[in-house]
C-alpha positions as CSV (number, residue, x, y, z in Angstrom):
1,X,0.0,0.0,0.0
2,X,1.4,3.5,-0.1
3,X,3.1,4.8,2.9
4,X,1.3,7.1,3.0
5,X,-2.1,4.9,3.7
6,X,-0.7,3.9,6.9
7,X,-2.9,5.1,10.0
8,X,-1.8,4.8,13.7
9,X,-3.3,2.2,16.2
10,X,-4.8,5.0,18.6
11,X,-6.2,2.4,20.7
12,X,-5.5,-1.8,20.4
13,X,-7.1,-3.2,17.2
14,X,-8.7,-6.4,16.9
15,X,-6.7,-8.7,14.7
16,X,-9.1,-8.6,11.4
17,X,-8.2,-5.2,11.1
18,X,-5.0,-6.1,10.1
19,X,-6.4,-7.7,7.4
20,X,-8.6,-5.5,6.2
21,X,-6.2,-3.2,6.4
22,X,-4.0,-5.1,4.0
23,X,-7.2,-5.5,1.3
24,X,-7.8,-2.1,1.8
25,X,-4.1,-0.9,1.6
26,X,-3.9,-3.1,-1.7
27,X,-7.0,-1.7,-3.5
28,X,-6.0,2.0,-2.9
29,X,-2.5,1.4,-4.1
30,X,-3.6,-0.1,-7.1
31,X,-6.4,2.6,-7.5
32,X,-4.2,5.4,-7.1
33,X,-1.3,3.8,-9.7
34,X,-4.1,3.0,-12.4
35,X,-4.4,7.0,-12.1
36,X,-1.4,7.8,-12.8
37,X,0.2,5.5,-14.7
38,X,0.3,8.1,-17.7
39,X,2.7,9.9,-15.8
40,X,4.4,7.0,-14.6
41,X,5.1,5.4,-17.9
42,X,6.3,8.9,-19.4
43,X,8.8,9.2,-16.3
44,X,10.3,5.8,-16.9
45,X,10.8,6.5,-20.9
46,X,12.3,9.8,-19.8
47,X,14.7,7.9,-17.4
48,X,15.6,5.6,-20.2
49,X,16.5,8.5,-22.5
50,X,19.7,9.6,-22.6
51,X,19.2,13.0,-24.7
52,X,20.2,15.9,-22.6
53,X,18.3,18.3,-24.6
54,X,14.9,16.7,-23.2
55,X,13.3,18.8,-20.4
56,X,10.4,17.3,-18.6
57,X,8.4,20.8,-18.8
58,X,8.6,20.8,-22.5
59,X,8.4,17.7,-23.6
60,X,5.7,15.5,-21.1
61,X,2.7,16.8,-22.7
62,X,4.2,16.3,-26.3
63,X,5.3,12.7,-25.4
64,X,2.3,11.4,-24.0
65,X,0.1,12.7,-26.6
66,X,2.8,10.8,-29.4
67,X,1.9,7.8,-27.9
68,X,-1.6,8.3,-27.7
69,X,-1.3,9.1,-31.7
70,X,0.9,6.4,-32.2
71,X,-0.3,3.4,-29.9
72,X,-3.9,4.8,-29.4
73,X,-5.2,5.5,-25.6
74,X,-4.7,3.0,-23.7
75,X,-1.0,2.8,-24.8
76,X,-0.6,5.3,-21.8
77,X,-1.4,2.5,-19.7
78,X,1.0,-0.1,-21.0
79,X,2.7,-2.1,-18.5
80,X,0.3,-0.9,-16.0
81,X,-0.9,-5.0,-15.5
82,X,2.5,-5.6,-14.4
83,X,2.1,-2.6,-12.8
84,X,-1.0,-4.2,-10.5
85,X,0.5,-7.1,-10.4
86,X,3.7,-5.6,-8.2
87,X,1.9,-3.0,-6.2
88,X,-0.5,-5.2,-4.9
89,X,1.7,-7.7,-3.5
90,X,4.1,-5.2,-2.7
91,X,1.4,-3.2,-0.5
92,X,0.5,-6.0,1.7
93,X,4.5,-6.9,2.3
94,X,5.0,-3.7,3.2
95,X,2.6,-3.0,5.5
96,X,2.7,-6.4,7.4
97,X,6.5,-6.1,7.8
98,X,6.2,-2.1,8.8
99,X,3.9,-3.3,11.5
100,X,6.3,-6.8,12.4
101,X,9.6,-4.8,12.3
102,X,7.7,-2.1,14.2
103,X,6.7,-4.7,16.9
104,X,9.9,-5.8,17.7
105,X,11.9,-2.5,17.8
106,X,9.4,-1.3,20.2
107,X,9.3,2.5,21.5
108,X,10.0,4.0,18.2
109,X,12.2,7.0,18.4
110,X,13.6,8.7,15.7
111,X,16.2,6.2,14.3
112,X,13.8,3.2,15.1
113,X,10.9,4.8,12.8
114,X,13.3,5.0,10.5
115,X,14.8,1.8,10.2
116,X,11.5,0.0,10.7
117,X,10.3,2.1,7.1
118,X,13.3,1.0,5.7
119,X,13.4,-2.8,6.4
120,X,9.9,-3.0,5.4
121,X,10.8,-1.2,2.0
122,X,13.5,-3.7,1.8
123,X,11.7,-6.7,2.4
124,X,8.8,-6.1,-0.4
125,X,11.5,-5.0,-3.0
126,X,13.2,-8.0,-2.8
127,X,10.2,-9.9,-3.0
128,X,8.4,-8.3,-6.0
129,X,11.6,-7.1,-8.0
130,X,11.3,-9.2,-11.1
131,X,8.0,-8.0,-11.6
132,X,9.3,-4.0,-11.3
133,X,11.7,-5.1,-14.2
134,X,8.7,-6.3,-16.4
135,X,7.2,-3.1,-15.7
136,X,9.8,-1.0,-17.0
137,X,10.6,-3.3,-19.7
138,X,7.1,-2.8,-21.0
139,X,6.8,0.9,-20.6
140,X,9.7,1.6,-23.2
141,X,9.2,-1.1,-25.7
142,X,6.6,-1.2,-28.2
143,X,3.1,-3.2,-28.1
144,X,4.8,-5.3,-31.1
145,X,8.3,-6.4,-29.0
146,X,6.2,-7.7,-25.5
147,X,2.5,-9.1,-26.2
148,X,2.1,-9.7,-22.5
149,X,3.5,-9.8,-18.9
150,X,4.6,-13.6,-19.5
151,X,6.2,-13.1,-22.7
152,X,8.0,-10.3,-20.8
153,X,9.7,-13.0,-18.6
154,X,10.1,-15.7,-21.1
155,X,12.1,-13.5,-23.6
156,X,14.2,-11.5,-21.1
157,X,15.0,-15.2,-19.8
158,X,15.6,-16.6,-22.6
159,X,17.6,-13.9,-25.2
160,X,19.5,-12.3,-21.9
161,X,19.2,-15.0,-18.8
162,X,17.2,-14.8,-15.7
163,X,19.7,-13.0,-14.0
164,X,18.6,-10.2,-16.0
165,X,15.2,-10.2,-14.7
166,X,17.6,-9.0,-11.3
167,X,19.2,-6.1,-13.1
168,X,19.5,-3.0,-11.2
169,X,18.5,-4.8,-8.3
170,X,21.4,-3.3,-6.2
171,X,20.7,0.6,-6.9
172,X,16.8,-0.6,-5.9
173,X,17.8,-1.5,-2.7
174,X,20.1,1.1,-2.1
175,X,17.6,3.5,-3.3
176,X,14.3,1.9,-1.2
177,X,16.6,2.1,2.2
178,X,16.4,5.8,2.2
179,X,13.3,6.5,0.4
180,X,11.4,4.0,2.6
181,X,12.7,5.1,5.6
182,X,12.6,8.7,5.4
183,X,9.2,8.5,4.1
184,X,7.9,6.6,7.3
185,X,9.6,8.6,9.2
186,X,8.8,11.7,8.0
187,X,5.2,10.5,7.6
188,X,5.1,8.7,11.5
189,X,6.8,11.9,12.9
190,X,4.3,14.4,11.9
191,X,1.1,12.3,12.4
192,X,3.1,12.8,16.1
193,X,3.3,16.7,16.4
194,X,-0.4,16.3,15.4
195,X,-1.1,14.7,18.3
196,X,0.9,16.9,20.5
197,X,-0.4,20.2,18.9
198,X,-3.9,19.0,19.2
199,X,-3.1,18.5,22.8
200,X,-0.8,21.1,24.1
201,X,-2.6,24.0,21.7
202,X,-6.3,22.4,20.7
203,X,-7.1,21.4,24.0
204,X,-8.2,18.2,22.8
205,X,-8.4,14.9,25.0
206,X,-6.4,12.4,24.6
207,X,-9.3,10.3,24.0
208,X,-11.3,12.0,22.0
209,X,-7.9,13.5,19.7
210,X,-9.2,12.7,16.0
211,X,-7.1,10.8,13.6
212,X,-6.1,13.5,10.8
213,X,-8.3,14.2,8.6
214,X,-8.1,13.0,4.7
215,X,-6.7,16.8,3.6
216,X,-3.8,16.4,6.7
217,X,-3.0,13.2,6.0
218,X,-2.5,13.9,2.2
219,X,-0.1,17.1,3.3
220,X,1.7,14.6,5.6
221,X,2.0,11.9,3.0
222,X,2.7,14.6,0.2
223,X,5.4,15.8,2.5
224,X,7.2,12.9,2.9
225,X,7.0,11.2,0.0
226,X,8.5,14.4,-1.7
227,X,11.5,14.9,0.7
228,X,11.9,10.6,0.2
229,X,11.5,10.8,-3.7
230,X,14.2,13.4,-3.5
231,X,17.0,11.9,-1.6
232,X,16.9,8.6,-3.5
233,X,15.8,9.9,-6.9
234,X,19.0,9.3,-9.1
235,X,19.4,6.0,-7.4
236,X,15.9,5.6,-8.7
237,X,17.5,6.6,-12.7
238,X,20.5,4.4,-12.4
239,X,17.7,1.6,-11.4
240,X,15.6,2.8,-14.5
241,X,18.8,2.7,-16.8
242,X,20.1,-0.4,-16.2
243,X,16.7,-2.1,-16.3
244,X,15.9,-0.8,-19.8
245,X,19.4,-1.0,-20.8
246,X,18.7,-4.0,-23.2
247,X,16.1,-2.8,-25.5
248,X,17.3,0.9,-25.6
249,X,21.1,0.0,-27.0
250,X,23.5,1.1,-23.8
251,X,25.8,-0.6,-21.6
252,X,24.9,0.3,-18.5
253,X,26.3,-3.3,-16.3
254,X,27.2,-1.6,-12.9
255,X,25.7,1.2,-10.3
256,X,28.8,4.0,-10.1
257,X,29.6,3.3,-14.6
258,X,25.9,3.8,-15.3
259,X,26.3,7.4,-12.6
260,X,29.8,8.3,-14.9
261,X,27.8,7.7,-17.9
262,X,24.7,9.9,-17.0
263,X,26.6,12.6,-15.8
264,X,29.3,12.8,-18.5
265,X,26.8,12.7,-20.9
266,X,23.8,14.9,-19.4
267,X,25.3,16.3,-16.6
268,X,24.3,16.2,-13.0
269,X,20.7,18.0,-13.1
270,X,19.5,17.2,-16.2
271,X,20.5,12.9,-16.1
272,X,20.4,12.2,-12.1
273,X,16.9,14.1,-11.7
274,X,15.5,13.6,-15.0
275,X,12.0,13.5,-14.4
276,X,11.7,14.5,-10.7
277,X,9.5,17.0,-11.7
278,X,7.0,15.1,-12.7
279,X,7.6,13.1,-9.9
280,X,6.7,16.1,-7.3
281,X,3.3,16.5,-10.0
282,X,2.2,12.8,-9.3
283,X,3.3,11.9,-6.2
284,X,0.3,13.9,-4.4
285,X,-2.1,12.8,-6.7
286,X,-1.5,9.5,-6.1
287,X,-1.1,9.7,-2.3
288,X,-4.6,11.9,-2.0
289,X,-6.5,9.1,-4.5
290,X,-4.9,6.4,-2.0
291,X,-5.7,8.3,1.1
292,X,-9.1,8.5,-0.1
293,X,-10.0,5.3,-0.9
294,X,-8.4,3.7,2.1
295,X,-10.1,5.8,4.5
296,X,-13.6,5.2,2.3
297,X,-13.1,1.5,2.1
298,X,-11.4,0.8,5.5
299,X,-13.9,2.3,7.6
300,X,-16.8,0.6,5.3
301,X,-15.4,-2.9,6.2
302,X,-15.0,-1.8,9.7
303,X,-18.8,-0.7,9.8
304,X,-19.4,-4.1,8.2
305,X,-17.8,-5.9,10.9
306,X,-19.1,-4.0,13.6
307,X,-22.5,-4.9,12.1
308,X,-21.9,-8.7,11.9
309,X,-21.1,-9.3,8.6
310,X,-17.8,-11.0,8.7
311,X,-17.0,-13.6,11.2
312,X,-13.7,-12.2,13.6
């Protein structure tokens, strides 16, 4: 789910929640991604590109509507069935771990919020990567190369190895550490001066302190996924590079020669952060659309529950 879907136990929760929280988690991810896969999709082909004359604000509008003339409309969603197929998975891992590795750190102080964000970022990365590597594969290819998420697989594995489908695995990890754990931190730490400014200025009880509303929690969540998304970005184009390295002609085999050869070529602003930008556009879009529809569907299975629907 996004990490930015995550709300705080204010009191204990029975153990179904959990659950429903996962199914809930999922569907908003996905929700929210379908959304935005436009952008998505022009982001990765401008991370693939290695033309330093391409600026985002000139050329995202031309680009998508190419591909809509060329491919037709739902070409903008290409690779988005991989797409579901990752973030759904990848939502529940991530949210289960969060709320394991949260457990057994305990009191979670500024380090420990942290690392818990970025184990669980770890531990559904490594899990769903092959399936991130489809993804990009399809977004920069054309409808004719890749007929469908398993010919994806079988002709990466076959023309270039399996181990391919693990390229850029390294950069993903060493990108998801800081993103995932500056995001959860940055997300827990100011659902916490919520609390105490509802409290200490608000007046309110502690018992009757409301969660944050949808509109805070999407300024929390915009908040920290920006200031995450910005710290690990060019991790996140060297990841991009080497995925789609076979179909768009370079060489890109290892982390620091694909970095030389971005920034010799494009330089350090326009290759490292190539598409950040767009990133800052989409990024709160998708975290209000997944905010929303958690907090619609979440509390309708909780008013199910409480009604008898679902055996606890």
């Amino acid at each position: 789910c996004s990490l930015t879907t995550m709300s705080s136990k204010a009191e204990p929760m029975p153990r179904w929640t959990v659950l429903d929280s996962l199914l809930c988690g999922a569907i908003a991810g996905a929700i929210a991604k379908t959304v935005i896969a436009p952008l998505d999709r022009t982001k990765i082909i401008f991370q693939g590109e290695n033309d330093p004359h391409w600026r985002t604000h000139m050329c995202v509008c031309a680009l998508i509507y190419c591909s809509y003339m060329k491919d037709g409309l739902l070409s903008l969603w290409r690779g988005n069935s991989a797409t579901m197929m990752r973030v759904m998975p990848y939502a529940a891992i991530q949210f289960c771990s969060h709320d394991q590795y949260k457990e057994l750190l305990g009191a979670l102080p500024p380090f420990q919020r942290f690392l818990a964000g970025s184990l669980a970022g770890t531990t559904a990365a490594m899990l769903t990567y092959p399936l991130d590597m489809v993804r990009a594969r399809m977004a920069v290819t054309a409808r004719e190369m890749y007929s469908n998420i398993m010919h994806v697989f079988v002709r990466i594995s076959q023309e270039e190895g399996v181990r391919t489908l693990y390229r850029g695995f390294t950069p993903t990890i060493m990108g998801v550490i800081p993103y995932a754990g500056i995001t959860f931190f940055t997300y827990e730490t100011l659902k916490k001066l919520h609390t105490v400014f509802g409290l200490s200025v608000l007046g309110y009880q502690k018992t009757k302190r409301p969660q944050p509303y949808p509109l805070e929690r999407l300024a929390f969540g915009a908040c920290a996924g920006l200031i995450g998304q910005s710290a690990s970005y060019p991790l996140d184009v060297v990841r991009r590079r080497m995925q789609t390295a076979g179909v768009t002609g370079s060489s890109y085999a290892t982390i620091l020669g694909t970095m030389r050869g971005i920034v010799a070529q494009e330089g350090v602003m326009r290759g490292l952060y190539k598409g950040l930008s767009m990133n800052w556009i989409k990024g709160p879009i998708a975290v209000g659309i997944s905010l929303t529809t958690f907090d619609v569907t979440h509390s309708s299975l909780l008013k199910l529950h409480r009604m008898g629907y679902f055996a606890h």
